[in-house]
C-alpha positions in Angstrom: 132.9 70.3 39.7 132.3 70.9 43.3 133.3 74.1 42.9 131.3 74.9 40.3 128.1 73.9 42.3 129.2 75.6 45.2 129.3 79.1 43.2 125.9 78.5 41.6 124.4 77.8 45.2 125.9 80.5 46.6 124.5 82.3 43.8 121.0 81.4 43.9 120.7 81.7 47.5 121.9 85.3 46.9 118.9 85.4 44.4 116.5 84.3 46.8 117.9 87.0 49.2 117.4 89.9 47.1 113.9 88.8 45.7 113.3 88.6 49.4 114.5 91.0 50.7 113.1 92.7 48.1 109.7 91.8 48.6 109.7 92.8 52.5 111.0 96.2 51.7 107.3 96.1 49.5 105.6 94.9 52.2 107.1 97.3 54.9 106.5 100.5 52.0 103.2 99.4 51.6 102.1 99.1 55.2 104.0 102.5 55.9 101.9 104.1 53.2 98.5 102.5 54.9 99.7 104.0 57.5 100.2 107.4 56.6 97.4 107.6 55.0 95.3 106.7 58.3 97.8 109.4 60.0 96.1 111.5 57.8 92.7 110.6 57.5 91.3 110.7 60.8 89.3 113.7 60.3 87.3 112.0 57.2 87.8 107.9 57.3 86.2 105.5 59.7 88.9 103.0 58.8 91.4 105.6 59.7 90.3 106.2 63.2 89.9 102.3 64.0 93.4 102.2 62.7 95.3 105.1 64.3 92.8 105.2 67.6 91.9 101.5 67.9 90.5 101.0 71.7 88.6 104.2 73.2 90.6 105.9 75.9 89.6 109.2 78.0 91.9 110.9 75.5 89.1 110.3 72.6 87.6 113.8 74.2 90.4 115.4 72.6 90.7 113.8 69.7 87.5 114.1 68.3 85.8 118.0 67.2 84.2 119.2 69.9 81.0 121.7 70.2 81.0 124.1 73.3 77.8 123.9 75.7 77.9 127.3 77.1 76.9 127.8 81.1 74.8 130.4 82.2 75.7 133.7 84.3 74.4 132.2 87.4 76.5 129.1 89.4 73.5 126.9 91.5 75.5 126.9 94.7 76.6 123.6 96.3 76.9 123.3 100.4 80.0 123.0 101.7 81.0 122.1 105.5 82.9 119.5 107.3 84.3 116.6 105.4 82.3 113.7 106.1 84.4 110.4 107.5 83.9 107.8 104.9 85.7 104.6 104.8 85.4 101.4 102.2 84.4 98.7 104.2 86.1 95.3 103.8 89.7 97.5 102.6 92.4 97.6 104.3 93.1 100.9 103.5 91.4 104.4 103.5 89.4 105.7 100.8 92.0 108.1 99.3 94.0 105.3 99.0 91.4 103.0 97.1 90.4 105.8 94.7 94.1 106.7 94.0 94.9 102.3 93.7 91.8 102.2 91.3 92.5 104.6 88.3 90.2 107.1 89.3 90.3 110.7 88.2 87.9 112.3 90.5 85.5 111.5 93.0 82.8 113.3 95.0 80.2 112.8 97.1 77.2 115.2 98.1 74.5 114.4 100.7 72.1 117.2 101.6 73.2 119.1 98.7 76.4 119.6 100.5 79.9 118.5 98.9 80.7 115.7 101.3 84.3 114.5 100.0 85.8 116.1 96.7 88.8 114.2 95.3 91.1 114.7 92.2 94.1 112.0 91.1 96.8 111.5 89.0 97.3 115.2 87.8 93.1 116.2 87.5 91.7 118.8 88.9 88.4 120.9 89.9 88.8 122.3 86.5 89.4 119.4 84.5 86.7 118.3 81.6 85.8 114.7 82.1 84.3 112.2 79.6 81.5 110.4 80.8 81.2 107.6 77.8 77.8 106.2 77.9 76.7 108.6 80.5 75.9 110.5 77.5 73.0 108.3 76.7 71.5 109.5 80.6 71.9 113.4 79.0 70.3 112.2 75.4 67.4 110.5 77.7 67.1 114.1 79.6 66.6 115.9 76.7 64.0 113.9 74.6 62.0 114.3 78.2 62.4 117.6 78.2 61.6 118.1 74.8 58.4 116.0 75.1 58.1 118.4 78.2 57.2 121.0 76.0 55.5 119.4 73.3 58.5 119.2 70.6 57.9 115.5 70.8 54.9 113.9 71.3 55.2 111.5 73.3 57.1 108.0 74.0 54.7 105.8 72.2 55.2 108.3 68.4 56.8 105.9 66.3 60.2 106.9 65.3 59.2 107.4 61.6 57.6 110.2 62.7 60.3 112.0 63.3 62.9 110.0 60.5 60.6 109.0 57.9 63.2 108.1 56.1 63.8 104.7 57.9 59.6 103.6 56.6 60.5 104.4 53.2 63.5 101.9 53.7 62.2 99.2 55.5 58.3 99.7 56.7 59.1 97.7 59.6 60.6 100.5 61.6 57.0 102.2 62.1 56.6 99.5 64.8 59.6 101.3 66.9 58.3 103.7 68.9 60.8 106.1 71.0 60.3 103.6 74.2 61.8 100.9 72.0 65.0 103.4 71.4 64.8 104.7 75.1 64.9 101.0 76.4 67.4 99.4 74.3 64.3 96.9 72.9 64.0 97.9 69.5 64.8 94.9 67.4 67.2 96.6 65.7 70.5 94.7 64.8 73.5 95.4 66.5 76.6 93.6 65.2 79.6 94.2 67.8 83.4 94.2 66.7 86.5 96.0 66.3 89.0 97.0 63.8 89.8 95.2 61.5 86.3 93.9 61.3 84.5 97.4 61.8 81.5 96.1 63.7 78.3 98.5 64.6 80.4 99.7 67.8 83.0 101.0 65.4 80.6 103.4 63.2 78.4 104.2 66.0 81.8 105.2 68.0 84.4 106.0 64.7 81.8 107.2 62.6 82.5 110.6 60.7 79.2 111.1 59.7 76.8 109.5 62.3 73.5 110.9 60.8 74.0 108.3 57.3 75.1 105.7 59.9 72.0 106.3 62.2 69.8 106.3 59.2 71.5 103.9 56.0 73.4 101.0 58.8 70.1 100.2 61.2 68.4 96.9 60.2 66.3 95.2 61.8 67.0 91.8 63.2 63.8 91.1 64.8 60.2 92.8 66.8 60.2 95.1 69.0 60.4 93.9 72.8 63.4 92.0 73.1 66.5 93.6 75.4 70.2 94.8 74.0 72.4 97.4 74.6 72.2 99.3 71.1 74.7 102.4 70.2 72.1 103.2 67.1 69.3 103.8 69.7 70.9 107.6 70.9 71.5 108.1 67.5 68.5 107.6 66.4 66.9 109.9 69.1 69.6 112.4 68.7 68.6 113.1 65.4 64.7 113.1 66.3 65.9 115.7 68.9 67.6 118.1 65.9 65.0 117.9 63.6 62.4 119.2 66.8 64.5 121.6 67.9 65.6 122.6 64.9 69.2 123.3 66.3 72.0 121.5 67.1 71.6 118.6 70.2 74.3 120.7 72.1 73.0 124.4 71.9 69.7 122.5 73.1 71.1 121.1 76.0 72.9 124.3 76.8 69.3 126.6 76.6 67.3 123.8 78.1 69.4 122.1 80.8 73.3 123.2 81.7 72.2 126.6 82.3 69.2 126.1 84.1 71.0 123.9 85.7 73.9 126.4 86.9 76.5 124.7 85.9 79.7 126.1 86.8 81.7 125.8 83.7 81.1 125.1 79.6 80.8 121.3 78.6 81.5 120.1 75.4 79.8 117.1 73.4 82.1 115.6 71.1 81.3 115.5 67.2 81.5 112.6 64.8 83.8 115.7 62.7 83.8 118.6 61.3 82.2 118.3 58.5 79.5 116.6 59.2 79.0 118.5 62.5 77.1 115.6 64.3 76.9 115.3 68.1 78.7 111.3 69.3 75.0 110.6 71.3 76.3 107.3 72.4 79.3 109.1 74.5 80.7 112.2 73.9 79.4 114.9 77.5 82.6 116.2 78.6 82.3 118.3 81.7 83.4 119.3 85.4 83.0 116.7 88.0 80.9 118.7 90.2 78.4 119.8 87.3 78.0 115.9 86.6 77.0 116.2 90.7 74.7 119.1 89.6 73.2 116.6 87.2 72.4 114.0 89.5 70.8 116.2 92.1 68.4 117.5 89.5 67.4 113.5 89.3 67.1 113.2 93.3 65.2 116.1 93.4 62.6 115.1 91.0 63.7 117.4 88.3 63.6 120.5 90.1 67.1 122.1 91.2 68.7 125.7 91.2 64.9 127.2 92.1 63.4 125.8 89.2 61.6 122.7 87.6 63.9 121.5 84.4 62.0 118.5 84.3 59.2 116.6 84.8 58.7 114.5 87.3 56.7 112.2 85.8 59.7 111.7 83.1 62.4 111.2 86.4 60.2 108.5 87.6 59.9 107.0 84.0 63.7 107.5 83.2 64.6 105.8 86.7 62.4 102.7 86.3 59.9 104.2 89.2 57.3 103.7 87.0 55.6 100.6 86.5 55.0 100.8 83.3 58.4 101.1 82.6 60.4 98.9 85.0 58.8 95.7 83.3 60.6 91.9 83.5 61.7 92.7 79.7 63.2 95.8 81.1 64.7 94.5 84.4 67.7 96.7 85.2 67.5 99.4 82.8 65.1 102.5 82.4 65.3 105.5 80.0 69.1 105.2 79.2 69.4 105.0 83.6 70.6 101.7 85.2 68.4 100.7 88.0 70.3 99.2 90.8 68.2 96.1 91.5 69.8 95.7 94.6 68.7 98.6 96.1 65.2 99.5 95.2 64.5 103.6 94.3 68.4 103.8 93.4 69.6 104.1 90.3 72.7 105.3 88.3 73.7 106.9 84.7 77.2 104.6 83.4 79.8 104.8 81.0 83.2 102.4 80.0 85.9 102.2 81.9 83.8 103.3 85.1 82.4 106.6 84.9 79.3 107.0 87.3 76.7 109.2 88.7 75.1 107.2 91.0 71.9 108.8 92.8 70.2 107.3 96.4 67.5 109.6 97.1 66.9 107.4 100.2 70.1 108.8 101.3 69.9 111.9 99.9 73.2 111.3 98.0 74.9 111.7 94.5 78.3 109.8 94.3 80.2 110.9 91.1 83.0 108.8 90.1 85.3 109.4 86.8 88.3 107.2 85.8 91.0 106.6 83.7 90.0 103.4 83.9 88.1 100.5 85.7 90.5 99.6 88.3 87.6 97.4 89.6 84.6 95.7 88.3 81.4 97.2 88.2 80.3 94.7 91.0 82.6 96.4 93.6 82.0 100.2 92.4 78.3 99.5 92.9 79.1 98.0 95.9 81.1 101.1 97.3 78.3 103.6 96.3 76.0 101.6 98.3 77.9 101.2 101.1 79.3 105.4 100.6 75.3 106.4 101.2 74.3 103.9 103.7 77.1 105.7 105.7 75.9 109.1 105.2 72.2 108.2 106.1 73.0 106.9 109.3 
């Protein structure tokens, strides 16, 4: 008898084996094929990207389509001279050293429109194309400025509707958003954060493969104008107001209008949402040489004028910057026309993107500091702090 019940034991826990096993070997086939299928989507599924991709890296500049921004046939020279002797104060260690320690992939400095100190890590070079992340937004604010420069767009106070009517005939309410709201971040306009697997605003304004129907079907509004947060629909929105003006793409306008005015050295790209679709990632895709991103903020220091010409106004440099009052409000403490204001240091101010990428401009010091990174390596606290203290020592 006991033998009996043995063997039908044995039996049923081989049962219970096989049904098991059998129903892993679904599960595993089944997440395989998700898989795969992500593997092979990227280029036409949100879900897919979030999946394969999850967390941005500097690598996303090569994952995503990219379209070329051409430079002109003239390079706007840059001084060059004796290194300057720059140290970071409170280190025990020189600034080589800190740059290399804190995941950066190049850093400059030009005072007096002279390359002070020019430094490339962990295998970059002069050549190299660097993402900026949201120092995109700084380029997007450029552009509507110099499009309202010469009378493409109205003006800051037009009501976005103008421009997308689209969004009135879906919810009225967004004829009370005027391209200040957008420019400021104080729209009203929800933004829901979150990644994969929940696929939060972040991921369609960042994964999106076709960020025009995200800019224009996902926007709701959550409350009135006036009321300050960091908004990845807001480029989007002005990107496309940008198009339809210009009637050409956001990148072949910035290459006519600013890079080669500019004399830039070397063709950027601006990453697309896909092929397909064709749409420029406002919210972070510039890609370009270190020492055009100086180029960049030395058009800003010198008022919009740079390489012999005036690119922009400077009325819209003071605006963007948060020099004018009726810009740099309370409700607006910290943050211009897609510029971050540095509050400790009055007249300074910075364009900033994840993981650390800066182009911080002190006009009192007649100084540009560009720095690009892999990654953080510190907090934004201490890179502030180490721009600051960078011009203070060249202004001595």
């Amino acid at each position: 008898m006991t033998t009996r019940r043995q063997k039908t034991a044995t039996r049923w826990v081989r049962r219970l084996l096989l049904v098991t096993g059998g129903v892993v070997a679904l599960l595993i086939a089944i997440v395989l094929g998700v898989y795969g299928w992500a593997w092979l989507s990227t280029d036409e599924s949100t879900l897919a990207r979030a999946m394969i991709w999850r967390e941005s890296d500097v690598g996303d500049q090569d994952r995503f389509p990219a379209r070329r921004i051409p430079a002109g046939g003239h390079v706007s020279p840059l001084g060059t001279g004796a290194e300057a002797d720059l140290i970071v104060t409170g280190e025990d260690k020189g600034l080589d050293e800190f740059l290399r320690d804190t995941d950066t992939l190049a850093f400059l400095v030009v005072h007096d429109d002279r390359l002070a100190y020019e430094r490339y890590f962990d295998g970059s070079t002069r050549e190299s194309l660097q993402t900026s992340f949201s120092v995109a937004k700084s380029f997007v604010s450029t552009l509507v400025g110099i499009a309202i420069d010469e009378g493409l767009i109205g003006g800051v106070e037009d009501p976005v509707t103008k421009y997308l009517p689209e969004l009135a005939a879906r919810d009225r309410r967004f004829q009370k958003i005027t391209l200040r709201d957008l420019l400021t971040m104080s729209s009203g306009i929800r933004y829901r954060e979150g990644g994969f697997p929940r696929l939060g605003d972040d991921t369609h304004t960042y994964y999106g493969v076709d960020l025009r129907e995200v800019a224009l079907e996902r926007t709701r509004i959550a409350e009135p104008p006036g009321t300050w947060h960091y908004n990845n629909f807001h480029p989007l929105l002005l990107g496309l107001a940008l198009e339809r003006t210009a009637q050409t793409s956001v990148s072949d306008f910035m290459a006519k209008k600013l890079w080669q005015p500019l004399g830039a050295e070397a063709d950027a790209t601006w990453n697309l949402d896909s092929e397909d679709s064709g749409f420029e990632k406002l919210e972070s895709g510039v890609n370009a040489r270190a020492v055009d991103y100086a180029r960049f903020g030395l058009l800003f220091l010198h008022d919009g004028r740079w390489n012999g010409r005036r690119i922009l106004s400077k009325g819209w440099v003071r605006a963007a910057t948060g020099a004018d009052p009726a810009v740099a409000t309370a409700a607006y403490f910290g943050y211009a026309y897609f510029w971050w204001i540095d509050a400790d240091r009055p007249g300074r101010f910075y364009a900033f993107g994840k993981y650390g990428q800066y182009i911080y401009v002190a006009p009192d010091a007649k100084t540009v500091v560009v720095r690009l990174g892999r990654d953080w390596g510190v907090d934004n606290v201490t890179w502030l702090a180490t721009f600051r203290d960078l011009a203070d020592q060249l202004a001595r």
